[in-house]
Backbone as XML, in Angstrom:
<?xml version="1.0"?>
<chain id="A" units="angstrom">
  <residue number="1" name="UNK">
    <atom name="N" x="21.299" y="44.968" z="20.529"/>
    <atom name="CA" x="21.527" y="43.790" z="19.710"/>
    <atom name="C" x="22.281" y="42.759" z="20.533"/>
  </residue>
  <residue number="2" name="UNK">
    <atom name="N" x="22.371" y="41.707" z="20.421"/>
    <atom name="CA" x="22.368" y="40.595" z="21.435"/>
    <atom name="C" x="23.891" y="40.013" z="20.497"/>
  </residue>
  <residue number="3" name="UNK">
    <atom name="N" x="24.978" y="39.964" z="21.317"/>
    <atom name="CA" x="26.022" y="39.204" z="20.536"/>
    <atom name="C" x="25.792" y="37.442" z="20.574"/>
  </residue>
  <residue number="4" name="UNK">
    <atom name="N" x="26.477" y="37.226" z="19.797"/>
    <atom name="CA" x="26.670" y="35.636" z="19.740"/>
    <atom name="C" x="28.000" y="35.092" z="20.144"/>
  </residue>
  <residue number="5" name="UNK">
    <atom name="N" x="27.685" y="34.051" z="20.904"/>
    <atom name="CA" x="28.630" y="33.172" z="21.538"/>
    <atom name="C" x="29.843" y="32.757" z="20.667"/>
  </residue>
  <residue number="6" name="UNK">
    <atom name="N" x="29.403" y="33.052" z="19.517"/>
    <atom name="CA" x="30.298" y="32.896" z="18.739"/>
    <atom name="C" x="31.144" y="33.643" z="18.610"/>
  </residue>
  <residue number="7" name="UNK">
    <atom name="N" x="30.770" y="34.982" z="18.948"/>
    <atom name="CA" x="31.703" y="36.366" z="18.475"/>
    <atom name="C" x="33.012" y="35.968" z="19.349"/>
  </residue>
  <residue number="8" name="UNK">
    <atom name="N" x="33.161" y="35.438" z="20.577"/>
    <atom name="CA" x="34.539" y="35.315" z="21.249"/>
    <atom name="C" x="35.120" y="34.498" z="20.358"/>
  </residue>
  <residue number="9" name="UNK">
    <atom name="N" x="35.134" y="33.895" z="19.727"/>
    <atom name="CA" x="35.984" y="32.605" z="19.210"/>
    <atom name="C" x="37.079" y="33.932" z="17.611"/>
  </residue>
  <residue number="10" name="UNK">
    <atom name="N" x="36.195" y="34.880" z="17.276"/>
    <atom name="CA" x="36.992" y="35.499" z="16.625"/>
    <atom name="C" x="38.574" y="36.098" z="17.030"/>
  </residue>
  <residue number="11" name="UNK">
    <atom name="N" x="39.106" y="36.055" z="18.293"/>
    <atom name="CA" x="39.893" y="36.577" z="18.875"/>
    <atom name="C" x="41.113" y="35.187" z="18.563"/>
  </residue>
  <residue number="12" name="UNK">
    <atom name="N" x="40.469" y="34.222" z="17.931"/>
    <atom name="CA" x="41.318" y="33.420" z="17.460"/>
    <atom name="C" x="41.740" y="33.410" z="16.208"/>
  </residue>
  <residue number="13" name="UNK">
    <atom name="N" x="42.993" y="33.740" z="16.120"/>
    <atom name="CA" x="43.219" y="33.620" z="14.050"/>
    <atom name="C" x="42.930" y="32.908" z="13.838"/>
  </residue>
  <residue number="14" name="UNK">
    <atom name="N" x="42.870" y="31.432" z="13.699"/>
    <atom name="CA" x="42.300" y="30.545" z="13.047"/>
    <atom name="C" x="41.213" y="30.856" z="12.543"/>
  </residue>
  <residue number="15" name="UNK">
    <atom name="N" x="40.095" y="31.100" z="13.664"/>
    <atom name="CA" x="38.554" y="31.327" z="13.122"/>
    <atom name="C" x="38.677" y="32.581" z="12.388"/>
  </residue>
  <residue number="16" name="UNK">
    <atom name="N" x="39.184" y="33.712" z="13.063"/>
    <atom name="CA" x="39.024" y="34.691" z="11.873"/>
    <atom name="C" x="39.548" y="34.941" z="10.925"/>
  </residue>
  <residue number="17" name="UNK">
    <atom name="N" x="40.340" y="34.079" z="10.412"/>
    <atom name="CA" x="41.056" y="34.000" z="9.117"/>
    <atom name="C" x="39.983" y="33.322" z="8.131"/>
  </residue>
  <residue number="18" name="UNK">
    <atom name="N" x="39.762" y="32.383" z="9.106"/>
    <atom name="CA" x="38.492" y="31.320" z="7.966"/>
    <atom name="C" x="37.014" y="32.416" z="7.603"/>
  </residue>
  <residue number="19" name="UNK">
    <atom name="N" x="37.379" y="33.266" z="8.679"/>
    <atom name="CA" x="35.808" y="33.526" z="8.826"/>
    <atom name="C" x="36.111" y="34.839" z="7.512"/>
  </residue>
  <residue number="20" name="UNK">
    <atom name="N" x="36.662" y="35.860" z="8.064"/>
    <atom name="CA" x="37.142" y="36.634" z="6.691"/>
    <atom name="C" x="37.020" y="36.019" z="5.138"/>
  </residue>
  <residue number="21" name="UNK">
    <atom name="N" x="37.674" y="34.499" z="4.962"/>
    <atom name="CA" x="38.041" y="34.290" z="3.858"/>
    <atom name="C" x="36.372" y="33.637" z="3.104"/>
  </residue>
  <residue number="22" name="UNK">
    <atom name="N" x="35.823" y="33.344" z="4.099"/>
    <atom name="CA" x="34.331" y="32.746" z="3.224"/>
    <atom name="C" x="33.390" y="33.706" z="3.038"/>
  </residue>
  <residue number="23" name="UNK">
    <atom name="N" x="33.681" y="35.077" z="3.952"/>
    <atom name="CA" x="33.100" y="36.244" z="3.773"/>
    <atom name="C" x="33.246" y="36.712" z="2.345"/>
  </residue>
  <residue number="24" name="UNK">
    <atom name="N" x="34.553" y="36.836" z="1.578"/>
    <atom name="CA" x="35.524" y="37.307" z="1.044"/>
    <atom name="C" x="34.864" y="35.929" z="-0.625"/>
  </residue>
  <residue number="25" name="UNK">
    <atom name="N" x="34.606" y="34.968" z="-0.366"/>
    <atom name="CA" x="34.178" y="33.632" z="-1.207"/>
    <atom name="C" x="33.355" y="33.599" z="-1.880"/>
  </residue>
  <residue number="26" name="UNK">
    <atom name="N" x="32.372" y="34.023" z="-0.215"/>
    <atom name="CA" x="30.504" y="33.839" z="-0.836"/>
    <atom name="C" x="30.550" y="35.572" z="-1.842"/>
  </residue>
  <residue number="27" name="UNK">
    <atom name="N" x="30.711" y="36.736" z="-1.249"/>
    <atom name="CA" x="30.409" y="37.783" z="-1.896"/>
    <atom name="C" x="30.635" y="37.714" z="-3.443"/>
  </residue>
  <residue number="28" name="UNK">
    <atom name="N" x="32.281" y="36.846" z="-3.766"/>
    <atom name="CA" x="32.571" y="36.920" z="-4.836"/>
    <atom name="C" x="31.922" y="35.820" z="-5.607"/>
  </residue>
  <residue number="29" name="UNK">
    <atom name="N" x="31.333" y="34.680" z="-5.108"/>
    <atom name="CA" x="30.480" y="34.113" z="-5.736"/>
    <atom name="C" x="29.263" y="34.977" z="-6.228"/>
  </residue>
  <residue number="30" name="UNK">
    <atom name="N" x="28.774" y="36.169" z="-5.672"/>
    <atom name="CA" x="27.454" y="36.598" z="-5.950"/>
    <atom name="C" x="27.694" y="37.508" z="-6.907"/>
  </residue>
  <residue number="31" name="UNK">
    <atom name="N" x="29.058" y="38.049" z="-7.317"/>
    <atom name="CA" x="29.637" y="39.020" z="-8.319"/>
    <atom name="C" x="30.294" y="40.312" z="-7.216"/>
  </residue>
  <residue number="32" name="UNK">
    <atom name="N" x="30.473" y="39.899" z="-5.523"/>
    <atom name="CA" x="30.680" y="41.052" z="-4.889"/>
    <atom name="C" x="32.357" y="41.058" z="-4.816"/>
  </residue>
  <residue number="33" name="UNK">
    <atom name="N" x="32.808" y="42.354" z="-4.790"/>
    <atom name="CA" x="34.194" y="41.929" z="-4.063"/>
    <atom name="C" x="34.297" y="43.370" z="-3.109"/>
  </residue>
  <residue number="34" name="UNK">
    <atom name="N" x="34.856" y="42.430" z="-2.090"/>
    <atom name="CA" x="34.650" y="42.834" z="-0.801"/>
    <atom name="C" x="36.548" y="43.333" z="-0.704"/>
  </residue>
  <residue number="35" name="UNK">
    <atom name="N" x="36.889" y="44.760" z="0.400"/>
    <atom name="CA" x="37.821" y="44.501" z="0.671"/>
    <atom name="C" x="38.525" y="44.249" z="2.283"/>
  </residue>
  <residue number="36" name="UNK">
    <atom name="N" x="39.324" y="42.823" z="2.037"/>
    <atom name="CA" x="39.687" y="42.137" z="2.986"/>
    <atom name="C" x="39.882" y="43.051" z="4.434"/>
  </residue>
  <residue number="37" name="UNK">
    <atom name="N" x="40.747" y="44.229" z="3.975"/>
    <atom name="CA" x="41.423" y="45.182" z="5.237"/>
    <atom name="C" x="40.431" y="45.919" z="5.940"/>
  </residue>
  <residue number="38" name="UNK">
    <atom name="N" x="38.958" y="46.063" z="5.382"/>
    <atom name="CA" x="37.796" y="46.287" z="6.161"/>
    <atom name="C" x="37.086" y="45.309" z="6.985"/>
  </residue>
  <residue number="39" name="UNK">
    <atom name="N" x="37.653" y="43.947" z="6.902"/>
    <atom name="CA" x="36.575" y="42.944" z="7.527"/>
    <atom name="C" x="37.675" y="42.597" z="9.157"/>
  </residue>
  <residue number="40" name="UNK">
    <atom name="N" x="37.062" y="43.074" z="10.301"/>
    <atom name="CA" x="37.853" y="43.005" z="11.368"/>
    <atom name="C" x="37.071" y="42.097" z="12.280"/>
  </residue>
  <residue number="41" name="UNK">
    <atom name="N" x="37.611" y="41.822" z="13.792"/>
    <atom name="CA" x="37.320" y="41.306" z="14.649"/>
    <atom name="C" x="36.138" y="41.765" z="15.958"/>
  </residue>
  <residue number="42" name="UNK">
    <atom name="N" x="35.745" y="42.699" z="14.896"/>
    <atom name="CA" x="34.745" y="43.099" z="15.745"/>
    <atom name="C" x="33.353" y="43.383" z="14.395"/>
  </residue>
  <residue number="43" name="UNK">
    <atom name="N" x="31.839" y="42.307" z="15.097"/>
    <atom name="CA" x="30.896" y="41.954" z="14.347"/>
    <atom name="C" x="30.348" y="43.084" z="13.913"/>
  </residue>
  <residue number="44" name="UNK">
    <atom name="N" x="29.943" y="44.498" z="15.008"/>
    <atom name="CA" x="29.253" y="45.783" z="15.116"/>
    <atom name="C" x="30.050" y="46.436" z="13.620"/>
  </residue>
  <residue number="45" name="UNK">
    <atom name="N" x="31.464" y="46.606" z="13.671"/>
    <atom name="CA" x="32.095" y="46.941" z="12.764"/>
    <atom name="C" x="31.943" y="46.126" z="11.452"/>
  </residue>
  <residue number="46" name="UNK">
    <atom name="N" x="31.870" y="45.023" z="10.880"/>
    <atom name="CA" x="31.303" y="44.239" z="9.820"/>
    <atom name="C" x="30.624" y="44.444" z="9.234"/>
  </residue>
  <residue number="47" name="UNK">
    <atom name="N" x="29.400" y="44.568" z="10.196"/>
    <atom name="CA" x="28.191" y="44.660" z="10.193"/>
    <atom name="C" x="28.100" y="46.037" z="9.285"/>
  </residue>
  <residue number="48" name="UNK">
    <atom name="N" x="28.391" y="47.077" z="10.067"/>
    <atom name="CA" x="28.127" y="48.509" z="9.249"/>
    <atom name="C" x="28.734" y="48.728" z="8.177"/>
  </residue>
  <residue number="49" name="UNK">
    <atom name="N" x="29.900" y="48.015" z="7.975"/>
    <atom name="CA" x="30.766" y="47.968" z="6.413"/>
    <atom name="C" x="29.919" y="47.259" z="5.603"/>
  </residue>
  <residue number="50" name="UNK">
    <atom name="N" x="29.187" y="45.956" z="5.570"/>
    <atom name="CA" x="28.511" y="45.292" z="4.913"/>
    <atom name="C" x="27.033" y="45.960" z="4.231"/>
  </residue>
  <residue number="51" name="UNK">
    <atom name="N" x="26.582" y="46.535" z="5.689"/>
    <atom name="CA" x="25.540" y="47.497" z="5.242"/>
    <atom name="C" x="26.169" y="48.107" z="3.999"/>
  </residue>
  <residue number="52" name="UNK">
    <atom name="N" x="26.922" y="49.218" z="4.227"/>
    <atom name="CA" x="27.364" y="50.292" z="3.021"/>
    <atom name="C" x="27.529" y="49.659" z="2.161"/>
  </residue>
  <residue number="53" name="UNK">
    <atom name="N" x="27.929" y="48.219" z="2.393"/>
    <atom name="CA" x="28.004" y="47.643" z="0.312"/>
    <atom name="C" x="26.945" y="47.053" z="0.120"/>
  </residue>
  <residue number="54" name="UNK">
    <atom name="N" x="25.961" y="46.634" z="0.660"/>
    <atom name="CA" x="25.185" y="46.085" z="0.225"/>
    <atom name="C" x="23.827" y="47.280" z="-0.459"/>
  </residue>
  <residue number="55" name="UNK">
    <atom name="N" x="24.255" y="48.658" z="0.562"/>
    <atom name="CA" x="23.700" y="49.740" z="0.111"/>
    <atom name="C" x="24.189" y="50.258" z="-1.498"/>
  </residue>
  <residue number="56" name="UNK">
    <atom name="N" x="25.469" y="50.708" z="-1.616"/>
    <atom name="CA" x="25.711" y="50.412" z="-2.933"/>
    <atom name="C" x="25.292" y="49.381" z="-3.993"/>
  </residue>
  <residue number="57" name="UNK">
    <atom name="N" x="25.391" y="48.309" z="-3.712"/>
    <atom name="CA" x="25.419" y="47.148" z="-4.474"/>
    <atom name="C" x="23.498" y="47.023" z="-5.381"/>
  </residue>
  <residue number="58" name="UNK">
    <atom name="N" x="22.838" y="47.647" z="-4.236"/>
    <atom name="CA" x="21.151" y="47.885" z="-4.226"/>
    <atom name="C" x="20.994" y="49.181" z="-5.258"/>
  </residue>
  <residue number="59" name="UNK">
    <atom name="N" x="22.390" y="50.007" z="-5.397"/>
    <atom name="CA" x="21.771" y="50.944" z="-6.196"/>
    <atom name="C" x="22.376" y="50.923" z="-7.934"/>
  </residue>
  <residue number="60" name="UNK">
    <atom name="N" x="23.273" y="49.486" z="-8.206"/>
    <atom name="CA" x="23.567" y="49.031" z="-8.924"/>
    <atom name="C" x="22.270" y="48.553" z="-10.100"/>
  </residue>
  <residue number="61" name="UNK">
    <atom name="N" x="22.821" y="48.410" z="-11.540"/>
    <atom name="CA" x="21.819" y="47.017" z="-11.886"/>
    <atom name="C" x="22.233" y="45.925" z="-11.902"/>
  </residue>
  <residue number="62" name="UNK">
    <atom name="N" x="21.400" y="44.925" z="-11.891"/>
    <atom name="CA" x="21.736" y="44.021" z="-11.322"/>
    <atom name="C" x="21.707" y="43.398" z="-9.386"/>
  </residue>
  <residue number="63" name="UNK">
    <atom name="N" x="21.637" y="44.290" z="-9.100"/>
    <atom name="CA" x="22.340" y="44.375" z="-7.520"/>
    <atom name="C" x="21.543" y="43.368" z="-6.604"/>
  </residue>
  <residue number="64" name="UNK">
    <atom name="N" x="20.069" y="44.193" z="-6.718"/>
    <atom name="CA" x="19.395" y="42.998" z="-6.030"/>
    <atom name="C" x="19.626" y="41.725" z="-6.100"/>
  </residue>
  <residue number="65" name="UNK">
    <atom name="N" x="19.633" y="41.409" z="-7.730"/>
    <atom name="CA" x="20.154" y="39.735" z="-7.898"/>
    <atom name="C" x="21.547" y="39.273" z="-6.950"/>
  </residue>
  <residue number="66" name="UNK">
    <atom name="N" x="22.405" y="40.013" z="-7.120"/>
    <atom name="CA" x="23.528" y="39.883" z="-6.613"/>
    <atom name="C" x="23.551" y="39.737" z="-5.010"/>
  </residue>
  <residue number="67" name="UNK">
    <atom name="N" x="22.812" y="40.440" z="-4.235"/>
    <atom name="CA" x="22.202" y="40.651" z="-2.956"/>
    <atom name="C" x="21.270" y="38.902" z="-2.458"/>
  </residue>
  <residue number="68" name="UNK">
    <atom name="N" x="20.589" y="38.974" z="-3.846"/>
    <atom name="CA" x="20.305" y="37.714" z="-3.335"/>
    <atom name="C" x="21.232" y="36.127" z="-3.705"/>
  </residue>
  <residue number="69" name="UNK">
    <atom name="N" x="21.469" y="36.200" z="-4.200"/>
    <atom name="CA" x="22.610" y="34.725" z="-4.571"/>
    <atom name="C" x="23.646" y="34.975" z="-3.504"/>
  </residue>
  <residue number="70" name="UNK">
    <atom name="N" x="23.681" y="36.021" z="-2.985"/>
    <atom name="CA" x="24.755" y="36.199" z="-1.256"/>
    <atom name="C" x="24.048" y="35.407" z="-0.643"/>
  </residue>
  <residue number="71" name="UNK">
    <atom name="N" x="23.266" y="35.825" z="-0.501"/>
    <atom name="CA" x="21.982" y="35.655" z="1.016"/>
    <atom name="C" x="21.879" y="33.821" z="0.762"/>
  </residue>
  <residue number="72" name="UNK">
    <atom name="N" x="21.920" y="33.708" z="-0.742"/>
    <atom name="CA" x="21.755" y="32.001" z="-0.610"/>
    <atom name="C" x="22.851" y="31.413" z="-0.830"/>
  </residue>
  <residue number="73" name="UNK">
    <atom name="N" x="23.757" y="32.087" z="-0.996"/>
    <atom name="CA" x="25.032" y="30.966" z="-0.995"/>
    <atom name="C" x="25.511" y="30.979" z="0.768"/>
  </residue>
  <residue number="74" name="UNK">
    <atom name="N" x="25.225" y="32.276" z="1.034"/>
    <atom name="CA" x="25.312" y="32.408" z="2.845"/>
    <atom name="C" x="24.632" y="31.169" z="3.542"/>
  </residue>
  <residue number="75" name="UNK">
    <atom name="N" x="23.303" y="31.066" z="2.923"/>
    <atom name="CA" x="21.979" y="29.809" z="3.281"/>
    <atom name="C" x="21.588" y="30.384" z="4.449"/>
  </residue>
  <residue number="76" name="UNK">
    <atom name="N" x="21.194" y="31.748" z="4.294"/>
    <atom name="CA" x="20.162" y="32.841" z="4.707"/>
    <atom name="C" x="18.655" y="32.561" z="4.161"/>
  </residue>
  <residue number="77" name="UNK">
    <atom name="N" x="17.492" y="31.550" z="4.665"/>
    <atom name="CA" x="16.278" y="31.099" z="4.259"/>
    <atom name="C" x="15.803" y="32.897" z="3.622"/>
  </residue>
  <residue number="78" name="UNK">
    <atom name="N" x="14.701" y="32.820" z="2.351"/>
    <atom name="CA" x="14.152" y="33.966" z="2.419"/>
    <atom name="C" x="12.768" y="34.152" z="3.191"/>
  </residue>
  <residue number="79" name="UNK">
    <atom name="N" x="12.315" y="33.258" z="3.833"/>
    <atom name="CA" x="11.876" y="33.387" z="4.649"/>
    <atom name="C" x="12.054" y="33.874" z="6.289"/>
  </residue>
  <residue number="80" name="UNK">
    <atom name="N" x="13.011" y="33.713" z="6.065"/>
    <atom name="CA" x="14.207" y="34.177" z="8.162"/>
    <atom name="C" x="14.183" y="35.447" z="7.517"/>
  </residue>
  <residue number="81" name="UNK">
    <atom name="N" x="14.420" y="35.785" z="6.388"/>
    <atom name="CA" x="14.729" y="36.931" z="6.190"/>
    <atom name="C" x="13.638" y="38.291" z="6.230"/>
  </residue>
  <residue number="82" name="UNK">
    <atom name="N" x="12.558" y="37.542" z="5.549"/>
    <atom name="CA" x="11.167" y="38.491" z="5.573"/>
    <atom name="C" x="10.873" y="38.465" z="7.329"/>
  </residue>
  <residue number="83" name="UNK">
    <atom name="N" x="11.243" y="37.361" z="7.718"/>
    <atom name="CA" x="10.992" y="37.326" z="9.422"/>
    <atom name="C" x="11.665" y="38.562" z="10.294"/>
  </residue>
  <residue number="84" name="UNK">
    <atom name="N" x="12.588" y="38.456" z="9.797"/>
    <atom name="CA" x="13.606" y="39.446" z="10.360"/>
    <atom name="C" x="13.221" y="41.317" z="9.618"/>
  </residue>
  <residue number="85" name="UNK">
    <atom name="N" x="13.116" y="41.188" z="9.071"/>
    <atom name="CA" x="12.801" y="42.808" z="8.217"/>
    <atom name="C" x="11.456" y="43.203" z="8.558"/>
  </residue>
  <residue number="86" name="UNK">
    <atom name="N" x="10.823" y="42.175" z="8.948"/>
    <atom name="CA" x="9.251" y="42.627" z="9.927"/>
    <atom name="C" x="9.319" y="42.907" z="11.227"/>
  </residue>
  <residue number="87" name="UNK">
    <atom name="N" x="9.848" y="42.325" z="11.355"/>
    <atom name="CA" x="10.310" y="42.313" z="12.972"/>
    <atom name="C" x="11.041" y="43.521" z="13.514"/>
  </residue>
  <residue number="88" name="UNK">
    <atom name="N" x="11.672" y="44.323" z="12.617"/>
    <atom name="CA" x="13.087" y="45.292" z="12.736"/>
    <atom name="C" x="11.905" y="46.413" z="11.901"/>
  </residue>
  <residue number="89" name="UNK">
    <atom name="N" x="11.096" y="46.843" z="12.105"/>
    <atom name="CA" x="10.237" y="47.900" z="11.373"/>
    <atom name="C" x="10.964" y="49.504" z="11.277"/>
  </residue>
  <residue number="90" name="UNK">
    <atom name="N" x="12.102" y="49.605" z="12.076"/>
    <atom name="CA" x="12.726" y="50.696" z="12.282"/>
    <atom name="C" x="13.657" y="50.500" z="11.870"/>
  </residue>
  <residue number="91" name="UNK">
    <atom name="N" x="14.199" y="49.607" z="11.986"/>
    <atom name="CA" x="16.092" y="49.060" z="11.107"/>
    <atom name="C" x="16.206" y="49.470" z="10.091"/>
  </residue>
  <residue number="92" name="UNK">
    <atom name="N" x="17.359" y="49.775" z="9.774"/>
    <atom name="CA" x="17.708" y="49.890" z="8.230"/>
    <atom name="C" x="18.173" y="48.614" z="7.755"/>
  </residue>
  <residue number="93" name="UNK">
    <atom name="N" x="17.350" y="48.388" z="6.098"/>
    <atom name="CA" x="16.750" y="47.260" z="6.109"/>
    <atom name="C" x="18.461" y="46.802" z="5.724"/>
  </residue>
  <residue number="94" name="UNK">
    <atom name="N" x="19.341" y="47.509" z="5.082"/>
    <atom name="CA" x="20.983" y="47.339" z="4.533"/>
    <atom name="C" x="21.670" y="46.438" z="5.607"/>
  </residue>
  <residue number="95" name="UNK">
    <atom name="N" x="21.252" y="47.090" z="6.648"/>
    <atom name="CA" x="21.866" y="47.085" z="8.548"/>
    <atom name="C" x="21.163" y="45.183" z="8.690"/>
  </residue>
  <residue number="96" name="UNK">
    <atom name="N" x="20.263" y="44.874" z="8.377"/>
    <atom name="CA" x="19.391" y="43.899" z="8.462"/>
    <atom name="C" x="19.817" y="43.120" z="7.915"/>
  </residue>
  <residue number="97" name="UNK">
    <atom name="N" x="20.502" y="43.028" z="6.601"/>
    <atom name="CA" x="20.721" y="41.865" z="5.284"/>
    <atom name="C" x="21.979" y="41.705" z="5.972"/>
  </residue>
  <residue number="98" name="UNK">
    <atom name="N" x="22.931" y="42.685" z="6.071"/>
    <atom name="CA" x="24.288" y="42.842" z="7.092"/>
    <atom name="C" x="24.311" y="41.582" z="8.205"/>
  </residue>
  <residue number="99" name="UNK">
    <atom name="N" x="23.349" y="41.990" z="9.008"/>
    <atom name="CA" x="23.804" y="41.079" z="9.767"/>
    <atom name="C" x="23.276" y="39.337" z="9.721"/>
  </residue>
  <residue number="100" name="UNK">
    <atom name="N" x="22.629" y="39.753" z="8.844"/>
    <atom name="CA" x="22.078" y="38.091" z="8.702"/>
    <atom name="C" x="23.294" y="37.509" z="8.078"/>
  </residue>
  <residue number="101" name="UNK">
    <atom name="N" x="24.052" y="38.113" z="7.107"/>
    <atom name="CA" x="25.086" y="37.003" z="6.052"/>
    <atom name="C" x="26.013" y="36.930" z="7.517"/>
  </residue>
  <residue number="102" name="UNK">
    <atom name="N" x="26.551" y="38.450" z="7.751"/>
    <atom name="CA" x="27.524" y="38.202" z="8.807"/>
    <atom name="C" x="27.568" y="37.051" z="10.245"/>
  </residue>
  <residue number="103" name="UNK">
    <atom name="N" x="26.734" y="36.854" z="10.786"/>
    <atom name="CA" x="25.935" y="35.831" z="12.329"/>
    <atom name="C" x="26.008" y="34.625" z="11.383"/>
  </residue>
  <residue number="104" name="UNK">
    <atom name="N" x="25.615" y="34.553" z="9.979"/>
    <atom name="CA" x="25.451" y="33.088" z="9.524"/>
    <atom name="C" x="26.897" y="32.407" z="8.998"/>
  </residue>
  <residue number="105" name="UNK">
    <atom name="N" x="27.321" y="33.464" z="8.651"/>
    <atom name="CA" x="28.782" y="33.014" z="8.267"/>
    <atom name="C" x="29.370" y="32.616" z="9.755"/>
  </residue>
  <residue number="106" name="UNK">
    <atom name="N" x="29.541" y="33.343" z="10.185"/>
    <atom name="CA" x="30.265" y="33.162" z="11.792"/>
    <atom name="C" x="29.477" y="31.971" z="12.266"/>
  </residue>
  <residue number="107" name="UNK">
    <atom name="N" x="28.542" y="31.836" z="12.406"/>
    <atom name="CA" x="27.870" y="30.608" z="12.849"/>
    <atom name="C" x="28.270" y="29.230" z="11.987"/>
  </residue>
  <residue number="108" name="UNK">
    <atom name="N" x="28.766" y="29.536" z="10.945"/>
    <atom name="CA" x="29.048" y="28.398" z="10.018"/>
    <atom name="C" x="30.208" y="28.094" z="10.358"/>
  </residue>
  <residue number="109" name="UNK">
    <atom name="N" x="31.489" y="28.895" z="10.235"/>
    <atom name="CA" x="32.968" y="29.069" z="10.593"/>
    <atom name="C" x="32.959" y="28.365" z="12.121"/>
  </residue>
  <residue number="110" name="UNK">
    <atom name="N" x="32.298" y="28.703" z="12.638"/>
    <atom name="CA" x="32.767" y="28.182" z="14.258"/>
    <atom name="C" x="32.172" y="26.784" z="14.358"/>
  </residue>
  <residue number="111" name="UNK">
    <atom name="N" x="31.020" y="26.880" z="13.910"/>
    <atom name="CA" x="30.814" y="25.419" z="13.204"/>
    <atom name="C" x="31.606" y="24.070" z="13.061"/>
  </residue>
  <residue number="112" name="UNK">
    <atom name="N" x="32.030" y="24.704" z="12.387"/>
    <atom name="CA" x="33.371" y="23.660" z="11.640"/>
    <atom name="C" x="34.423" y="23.584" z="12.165"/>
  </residue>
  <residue number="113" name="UNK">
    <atom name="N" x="34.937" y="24.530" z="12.957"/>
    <atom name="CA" x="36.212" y="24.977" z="13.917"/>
    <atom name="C" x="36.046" y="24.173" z="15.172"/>
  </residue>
  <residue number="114" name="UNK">
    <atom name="N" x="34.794" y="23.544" z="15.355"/>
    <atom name="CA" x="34.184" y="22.963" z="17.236"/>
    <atom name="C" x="34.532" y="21.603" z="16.362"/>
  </residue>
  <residue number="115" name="UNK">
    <atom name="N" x="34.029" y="21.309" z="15.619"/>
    <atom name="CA" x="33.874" y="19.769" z="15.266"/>
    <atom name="C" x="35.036" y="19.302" z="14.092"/>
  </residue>
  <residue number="116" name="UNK">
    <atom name="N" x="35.799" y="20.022" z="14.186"/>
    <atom name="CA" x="37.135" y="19.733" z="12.961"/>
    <atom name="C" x="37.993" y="18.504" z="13.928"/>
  </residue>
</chain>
């Protein structure tokens, strides 16, 4: 898996405070709540925590819905997304949704952190 240029900028509190807290925003916008002391400075680690809730969250009712109003308050296209879950024919698809909110959030956060 290919990191993003972005991932260094987490070693800054600033960004990863912001970046945690919209993590922590969008979920609870979708009905998720996430807990804070699991979301660290390392993406690989995120990533696999996010999986497991989003794995739970799928075996909920409701969940899918909830899974998806993430993915769009993230502004995860559902199209990038079917792109990506074809593409990954072996992935676990949990591992997949994972890292799309996670790379887009971070991509958003640093975003705003370059041009503030």
């Amino acid at each position: 898996m290919s990191i993003l240029p972005e991932e260094k900028y987490l070693s800054q509190e600033e960004v990863f405070t912001a970046f945690k807290n919209q993590l922590i925003k969008d979920a609870n916008t979708g009905g998720i709540t996430l807990n804070e002391q699991f979301i660290t400075k390392n993406l690989q680690s995120n990533i696999r925590y996010f999986a497991d809730i989003i794995k739970c969250i799928s075996d909920t009712a409701n969940g899918f819905e909830k899974i998806q109003r993430w993915l769009y308050r993230v502004d995860v296209p559902e199209s990038f997304l079917k792109q990506k879950l074809q593409q990954s024919n072996n992935t676990d698809y949990y591992h997949t949704i994972a890292e799309l909110i996670i790379k887009r959030t971070l991509q958003k956060i640093v975003t705003r952190y370059l041009y503030k």
